[in-house]
N, C-alpha and C positions, 0 to 999 in steps of 0.2 A: 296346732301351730300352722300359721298361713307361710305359703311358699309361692315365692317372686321368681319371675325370670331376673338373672344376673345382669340382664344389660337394660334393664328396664328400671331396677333399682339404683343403677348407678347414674342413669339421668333423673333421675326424684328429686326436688329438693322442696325444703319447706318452703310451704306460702306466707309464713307469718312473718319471715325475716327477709331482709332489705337482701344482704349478699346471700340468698340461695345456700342455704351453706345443704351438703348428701346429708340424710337419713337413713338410720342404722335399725336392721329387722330386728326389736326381740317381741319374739313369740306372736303374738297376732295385732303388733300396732308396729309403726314405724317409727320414730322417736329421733326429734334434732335436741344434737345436746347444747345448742345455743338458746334456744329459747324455754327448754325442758317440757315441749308439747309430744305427746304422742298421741297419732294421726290411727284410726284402729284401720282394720282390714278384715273384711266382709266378703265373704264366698270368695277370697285371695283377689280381691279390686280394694285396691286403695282408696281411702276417704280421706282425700288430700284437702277437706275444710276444715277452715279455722275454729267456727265453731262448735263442731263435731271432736275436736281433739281433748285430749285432757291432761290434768296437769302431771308431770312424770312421776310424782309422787302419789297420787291419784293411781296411776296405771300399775304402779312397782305393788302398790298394797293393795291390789285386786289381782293381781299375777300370783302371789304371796297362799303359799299353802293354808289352810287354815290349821290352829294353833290346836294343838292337843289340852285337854283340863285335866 
């Protein structure tokens, strides 16, 4: 799991949206829940591109333990 400075994370905000809206850490991506992109995080540096992100359901079913048969 990547770990942010506290004050570092709280000026983050998405690039894909108009009002900037914070981004919330889970686990190793940072994720706005207005647009539902999460931005991953690499050696704990944010990869604050657009096109580097993915779709939050994307990210949620890759975080996602895998399934016992």
């Amino acid at each position: 799991m990547a770990t942010l400075n506290p004050d570092l994370l709280a000026i983050l905000a998405c690039p894909a949206c108009e009002e900037r809206p914070p981004l919330e850490l889970r686990g190793d991506y940072l994720v706005c829940a207005q647009c539902r992109r999460a931005y991953p995080i690499r050696d704990d540096i944010p990869t604050l591109l657009v096109e580097e992100a993915l779709p939050l359901e994307q990210m949620e079913r890759e975080q996602e333990p895998p399934k016992q048969v």
